[in-house]
VOGU-3710 file (C-alpha; in Angstrom, 3 decimals, decimal comma):
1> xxxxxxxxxx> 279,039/125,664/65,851  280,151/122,747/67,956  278,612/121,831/71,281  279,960/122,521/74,777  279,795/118,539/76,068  280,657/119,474/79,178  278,532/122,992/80,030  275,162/120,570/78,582  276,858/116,927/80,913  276,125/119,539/83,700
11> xxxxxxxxxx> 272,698/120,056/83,035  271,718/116,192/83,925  272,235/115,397/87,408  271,475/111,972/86,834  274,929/111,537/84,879  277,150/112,212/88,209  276,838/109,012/89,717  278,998/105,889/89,910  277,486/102,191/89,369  279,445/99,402/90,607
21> xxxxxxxxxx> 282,488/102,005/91,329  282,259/103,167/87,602  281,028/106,244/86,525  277,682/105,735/84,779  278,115/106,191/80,864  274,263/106,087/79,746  273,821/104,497/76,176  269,594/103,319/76,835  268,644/106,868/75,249  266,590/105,097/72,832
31> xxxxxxxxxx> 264,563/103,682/75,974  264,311/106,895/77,601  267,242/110,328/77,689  267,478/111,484/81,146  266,341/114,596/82,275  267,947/118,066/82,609  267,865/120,091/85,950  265,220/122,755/84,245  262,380/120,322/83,583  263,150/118,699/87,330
41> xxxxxxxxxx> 262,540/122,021/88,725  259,863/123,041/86,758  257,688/119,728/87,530  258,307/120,751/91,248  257,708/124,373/91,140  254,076/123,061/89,733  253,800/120,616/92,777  254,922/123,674/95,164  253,741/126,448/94,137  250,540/125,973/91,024
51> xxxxxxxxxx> 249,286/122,760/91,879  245,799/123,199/90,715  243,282/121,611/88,340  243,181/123,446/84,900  240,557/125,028/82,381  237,430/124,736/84,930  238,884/126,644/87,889  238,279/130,374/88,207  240,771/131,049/91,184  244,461/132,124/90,889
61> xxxxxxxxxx> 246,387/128,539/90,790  244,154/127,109/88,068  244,393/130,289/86,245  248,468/129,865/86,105  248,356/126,059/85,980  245,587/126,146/82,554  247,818/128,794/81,121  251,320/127,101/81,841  249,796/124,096/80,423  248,351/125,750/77,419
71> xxxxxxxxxx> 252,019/127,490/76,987  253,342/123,732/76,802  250,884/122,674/74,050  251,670/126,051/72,108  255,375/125,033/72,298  254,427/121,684/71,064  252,821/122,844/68,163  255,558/124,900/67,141  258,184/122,012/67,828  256,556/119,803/65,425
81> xxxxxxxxxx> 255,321/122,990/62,736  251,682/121,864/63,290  249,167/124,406/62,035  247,185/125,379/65,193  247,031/124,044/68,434  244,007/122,184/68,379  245,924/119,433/66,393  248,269/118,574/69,441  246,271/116,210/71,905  248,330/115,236/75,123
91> xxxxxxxxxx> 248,474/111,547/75,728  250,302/108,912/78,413  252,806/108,246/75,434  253,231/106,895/71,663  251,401/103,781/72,908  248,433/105,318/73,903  248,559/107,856/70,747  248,501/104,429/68,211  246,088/102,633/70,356  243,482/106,023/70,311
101> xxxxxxxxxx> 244,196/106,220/66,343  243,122/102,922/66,564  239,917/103,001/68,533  238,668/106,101/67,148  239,792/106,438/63,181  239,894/102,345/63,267  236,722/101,873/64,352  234,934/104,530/62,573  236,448/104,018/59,258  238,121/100,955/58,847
111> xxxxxxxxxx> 236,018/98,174/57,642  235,532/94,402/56,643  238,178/93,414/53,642  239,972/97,652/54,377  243,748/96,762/54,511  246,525/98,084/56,464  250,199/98,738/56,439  253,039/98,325/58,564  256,459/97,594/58,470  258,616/94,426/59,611
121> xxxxxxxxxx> 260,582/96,715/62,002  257,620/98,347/64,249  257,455/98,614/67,653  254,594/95,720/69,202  252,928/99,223/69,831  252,748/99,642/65,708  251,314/95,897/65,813  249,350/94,687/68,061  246,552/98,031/67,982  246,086/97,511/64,625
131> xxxxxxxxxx> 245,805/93,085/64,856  242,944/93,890/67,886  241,359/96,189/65,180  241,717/93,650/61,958  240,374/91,277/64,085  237,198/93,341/65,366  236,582/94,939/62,262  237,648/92,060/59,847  240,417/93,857/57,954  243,477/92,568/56,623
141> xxxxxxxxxx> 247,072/93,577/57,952  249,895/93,900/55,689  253,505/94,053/56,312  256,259/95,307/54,078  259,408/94,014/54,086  262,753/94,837/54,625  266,527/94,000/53,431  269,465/92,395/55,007  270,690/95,783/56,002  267,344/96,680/57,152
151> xxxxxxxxxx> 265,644/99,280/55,032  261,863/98,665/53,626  261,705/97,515/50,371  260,790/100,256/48,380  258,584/97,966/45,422  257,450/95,667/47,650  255,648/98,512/49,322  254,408/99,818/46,009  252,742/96,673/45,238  251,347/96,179/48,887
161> xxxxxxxxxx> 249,319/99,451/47,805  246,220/99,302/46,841  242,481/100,858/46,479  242,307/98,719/49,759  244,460/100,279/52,160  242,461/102,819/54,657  246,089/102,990/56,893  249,475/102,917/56,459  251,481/103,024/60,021  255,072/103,221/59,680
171> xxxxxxxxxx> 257,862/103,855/62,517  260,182/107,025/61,248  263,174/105,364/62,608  263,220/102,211/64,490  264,066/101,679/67,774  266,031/98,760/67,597  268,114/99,302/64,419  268,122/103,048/63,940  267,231/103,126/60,086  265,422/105,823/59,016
181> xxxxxxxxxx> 262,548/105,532/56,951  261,715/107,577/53,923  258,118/108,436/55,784  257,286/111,942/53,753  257,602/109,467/50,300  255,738/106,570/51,672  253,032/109,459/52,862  252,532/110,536/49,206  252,200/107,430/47,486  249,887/106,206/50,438
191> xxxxxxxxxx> 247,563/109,645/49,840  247,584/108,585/46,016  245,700/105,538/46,542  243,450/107,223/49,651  245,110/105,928/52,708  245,309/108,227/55,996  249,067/107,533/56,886  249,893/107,829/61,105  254,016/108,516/61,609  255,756/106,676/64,901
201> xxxxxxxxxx> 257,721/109,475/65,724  258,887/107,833/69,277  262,723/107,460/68,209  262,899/110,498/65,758  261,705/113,810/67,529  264,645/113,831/69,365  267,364/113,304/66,466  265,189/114,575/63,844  263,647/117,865/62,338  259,796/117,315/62,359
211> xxxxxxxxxx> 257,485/119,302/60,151  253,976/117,526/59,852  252,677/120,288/56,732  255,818/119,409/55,062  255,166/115,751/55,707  251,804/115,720/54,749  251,355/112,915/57,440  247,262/112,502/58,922  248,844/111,250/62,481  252,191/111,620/64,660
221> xxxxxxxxxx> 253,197/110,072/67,449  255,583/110,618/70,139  256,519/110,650/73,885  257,983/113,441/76,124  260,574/111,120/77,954  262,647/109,979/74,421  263,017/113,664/74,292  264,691/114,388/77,371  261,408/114,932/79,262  258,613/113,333/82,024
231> xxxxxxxxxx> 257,670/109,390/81,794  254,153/108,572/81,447  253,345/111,634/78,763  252,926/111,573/74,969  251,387/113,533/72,114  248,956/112,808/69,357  249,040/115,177/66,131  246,195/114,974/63,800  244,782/116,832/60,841  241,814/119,518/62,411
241> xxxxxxxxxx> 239,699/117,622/59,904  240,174/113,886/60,644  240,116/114,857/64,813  237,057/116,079/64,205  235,223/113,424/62,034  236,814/110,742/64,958  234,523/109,988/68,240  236,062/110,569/71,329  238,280/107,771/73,066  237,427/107,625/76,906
251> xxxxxxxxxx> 233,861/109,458/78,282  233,939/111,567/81,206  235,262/115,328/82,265  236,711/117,594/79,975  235,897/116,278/76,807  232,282/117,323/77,233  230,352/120,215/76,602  226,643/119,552/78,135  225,473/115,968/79,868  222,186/114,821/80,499
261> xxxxxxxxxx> 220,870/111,847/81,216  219,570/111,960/77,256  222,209/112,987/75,638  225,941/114,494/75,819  227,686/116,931/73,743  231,023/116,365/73,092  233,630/119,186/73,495  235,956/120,302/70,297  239,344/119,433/70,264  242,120/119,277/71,371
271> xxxxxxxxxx> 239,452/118,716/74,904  237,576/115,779/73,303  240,172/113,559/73,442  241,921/114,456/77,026  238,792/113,021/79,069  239,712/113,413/83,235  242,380/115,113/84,824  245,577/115,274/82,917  249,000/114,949/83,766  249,224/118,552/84,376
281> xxxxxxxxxx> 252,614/118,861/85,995  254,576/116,614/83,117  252,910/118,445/80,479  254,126/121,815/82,092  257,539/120,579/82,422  257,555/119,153/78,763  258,147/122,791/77,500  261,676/123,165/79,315  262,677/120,085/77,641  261,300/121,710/74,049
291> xxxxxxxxxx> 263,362/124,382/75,212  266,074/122,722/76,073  266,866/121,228/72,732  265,557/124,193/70,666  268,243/126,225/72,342  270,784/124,287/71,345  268,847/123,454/67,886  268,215/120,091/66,376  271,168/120,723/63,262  273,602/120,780/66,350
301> xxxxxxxxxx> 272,311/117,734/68,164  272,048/115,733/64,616  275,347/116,580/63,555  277,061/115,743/67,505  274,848/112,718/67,449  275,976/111,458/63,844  279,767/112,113/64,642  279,353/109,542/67,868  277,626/107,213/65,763  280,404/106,841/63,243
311> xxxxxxxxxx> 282,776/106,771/65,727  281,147/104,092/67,640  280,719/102,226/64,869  283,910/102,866/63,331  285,391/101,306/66,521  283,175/98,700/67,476  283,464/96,882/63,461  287,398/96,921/64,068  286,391/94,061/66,865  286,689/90,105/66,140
321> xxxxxxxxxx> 283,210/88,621/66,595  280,960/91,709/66,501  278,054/91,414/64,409  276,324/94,424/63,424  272,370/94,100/63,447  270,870/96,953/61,070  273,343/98,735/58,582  270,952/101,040/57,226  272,411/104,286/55,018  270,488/106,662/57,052
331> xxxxxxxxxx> 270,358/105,725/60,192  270,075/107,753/63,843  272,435/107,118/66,673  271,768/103,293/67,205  273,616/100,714/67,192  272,373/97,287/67,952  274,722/94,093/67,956  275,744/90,692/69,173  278,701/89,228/70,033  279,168/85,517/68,095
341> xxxxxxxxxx> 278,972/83,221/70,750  277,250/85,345/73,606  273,574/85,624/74,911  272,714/89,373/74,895  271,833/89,492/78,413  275,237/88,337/79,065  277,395/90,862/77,146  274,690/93,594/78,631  275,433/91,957/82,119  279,097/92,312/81,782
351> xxxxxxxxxx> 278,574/96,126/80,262  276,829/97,200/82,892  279,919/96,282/85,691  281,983/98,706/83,891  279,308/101,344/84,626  278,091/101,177/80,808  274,136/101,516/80,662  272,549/99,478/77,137  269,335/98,058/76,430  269,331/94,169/75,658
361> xxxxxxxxxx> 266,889/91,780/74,449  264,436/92,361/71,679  263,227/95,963/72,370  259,788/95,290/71,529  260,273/94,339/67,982  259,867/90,617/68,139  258,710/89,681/64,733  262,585/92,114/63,364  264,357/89,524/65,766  262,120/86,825/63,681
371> xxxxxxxxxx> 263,111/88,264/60,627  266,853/88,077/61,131  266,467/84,750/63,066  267,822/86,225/66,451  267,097/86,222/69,900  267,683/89,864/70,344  270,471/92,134/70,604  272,662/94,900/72,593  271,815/97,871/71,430  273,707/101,385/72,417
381> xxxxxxxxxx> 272,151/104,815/71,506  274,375/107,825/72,299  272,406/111,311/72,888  273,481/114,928/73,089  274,987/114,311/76,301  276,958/111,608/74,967  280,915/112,025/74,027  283,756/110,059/72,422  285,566/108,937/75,696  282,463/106,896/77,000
391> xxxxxxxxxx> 282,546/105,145/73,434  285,968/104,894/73,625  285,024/102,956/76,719  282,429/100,654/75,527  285,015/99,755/72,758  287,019/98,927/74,709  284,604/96,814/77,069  283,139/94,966/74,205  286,762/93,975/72,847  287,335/92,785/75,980
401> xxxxxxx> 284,342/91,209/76,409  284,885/89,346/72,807  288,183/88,521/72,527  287,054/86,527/76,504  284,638/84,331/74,365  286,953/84,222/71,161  289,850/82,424/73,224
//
């Protein structure tokens, strides 16, 4: 069943605007998707009408604000097929997710001479937690590598693997190529040699089907506003039995159960690890955005989303002097490129005066730019909102925009 473009375009308010007398066409999805009119209205229905503190109060508003917020980790638990909801800890975001993993399961249970695993194409946020963590700890970070096209190298992982790996943290699909990685087989050769294996999930819950039983991963990561909902608001999934051996991250309310001056008792999770006041209002309107894309179901979005992408890049190869960055088999809908002869910033510059919104630079992967011995590049990722006349138009922009330098 095909999608209605324009029924869902009128969901997003933020679409029907004009920038520099062009109508916006959005392509920084992988950054963050933009936000449809039920989760604006539900974030201010909180603010007007439930605004209360949750779980301690015994009056009406924090009675409907604990059990909205409750409904929204329920939902989460289902979007993601955890087993209960005690698995699903809210966070500020995939960065904050890694960096708990890391300052709970790290610290705990990773130890002088322990290795760990990442990838050449992770996020600084699948980096730098885990170099602060060697570095305390005295463990040894490993990195596998990846092809030309920008896939892992399947053996070189295997012989990375060892008795010595406690971790293996590996994006799902990058952010700044779009390959996806083949996570639920890296998780079961990690598990063979006793590694715990944490999933970046930032860039694939929205494209993706996520089922953490099937994938047998110990950790997922992700963030509410890749997934067409609030900034500043993540999740952490973990295995009941791993949460439970961790300490808690931050001390204060919430994640107790007594507190003396002798001792504290800690609470049991999820509550452990959400010390202080959470972002109640984001978290409540997280579940409209859960809703919003299981009503129109994540076979429908993939398939809308993978037509756009062949299109785009079907189009944008046919252009003198576009170089492709990341040419992956199984990829999601991101393209990232450079024009031979141009900076970037400049091509992004000159996008964004025809109204086109991309992301330009090295989107956090640094060491991937190393690797392919590049500044950065311009990358465009298309969403369900997305259609084949605004790529028709950034074809057309970067031809332009090439055949000006190729003179």
């Amino acid at each position: 069943m095909s999608i209605n473009i324009d029924q869902i375009r009128s969901l997003f308010p933020v679409l029907h605007q004009e920038v520099h007398g062009k109508p916006l066409i959005y392509f920084d999805n992988a950054a963050t998707t933009q936000k449809p009119t039920s989760v604006i209205e539900a974030l201010a229905k909180y603010y007007e009408h439930d605004n209360s503190n949750i779980h301690r109060g015994a009056h009406t508003l924090a009675d409907r604000a604990t059990r909205y917020f409750e409904k929204s980790r329920e939902a989460v638990k289902d979007f993601i097929r955890a087993k209960e909801e005690a698995e699903i800890i809210f966070t500020k975001g995939t960065t904050d997710g890694i960096n708990l993993v890391a300052a709970t399961f790290g610290r705990k249970f990773i130890n002088k001479g322990d290795e760990i695993l990442i990838s050449t194409m992770e996020h600084h946020s699948n980096i730098v937690p885990w170099q602060m963590l060697c570095e305390e700890k005295e463990a040894v970070l490993k990195v596998i590598p990846i092809t030309d096209e920008g896939e892992i190298i399947w053996e070189a992982f295997l012989n990375l693997l060892s008795e010595k790996t406690k971790l293996v943290s590996i994006v799902h699909a990058s952010n700044a190529l779009g390959t996806i990685n083949p996570v639920k087989d890296i998780i079961a050769k990690a598990h063979e040699v006793g590694a715990k294996v944490l999933v970046d999930a930032a860039q694939s819950t929205s494209h993706l089907e996520i089922d953490v039983q099937d994938l047998d991963c110990d950790f997922l990561v992700f963030s509410a506003h890749k997934l067409y909902g609030p900034t500043g608001l993540g999740v952490l999934y973990g295995k009941r039995e791993i949460l439970e051996a961790m300490p808690p991250y931050q001390g204060g309310g919430e994640m107790i159960k007594e507190v003396s001056f002798a001792k504290t008792t800690f609470n049991e999770i999820p509550f452990k690890f959400e010390a202080g006041t959470p972002n109640i209002g984001d978290v409540i309107a997280f579940k409209k955005s859960l809703d919003f894309i299981n009503e129109l179901g994540k076979k429908r979005i993939k398939a809308h989303e993978d037509e756009l992408l062949a299109y785009a890049t079907s189009g944008l190869n046919e252009i003198k002097g576009f170089v492709p960055v990341g040419t992956a088999k199984e990829k999601v809908s991101v393209i990232s490129f450079n024009i031979n002869g141009m900076h970037p910033f400049d091509v992004g510059m000159m996008l964004d005066a025809k109204g086109i919104a991309v992301r330009t630079g090295h989107h956090c992967t640094q060491p991937l730019m190393q690797r392919f011995g590049i500044e950065g590049t311009v990358r465009a990722s298309f969403a369900v909102y997305n259609n084949k006349s605004e790529i028709d138009q950034l074809v057309e922009s970067v031809a332009r925009i090439a055949k000006i330098k190729n003179k």
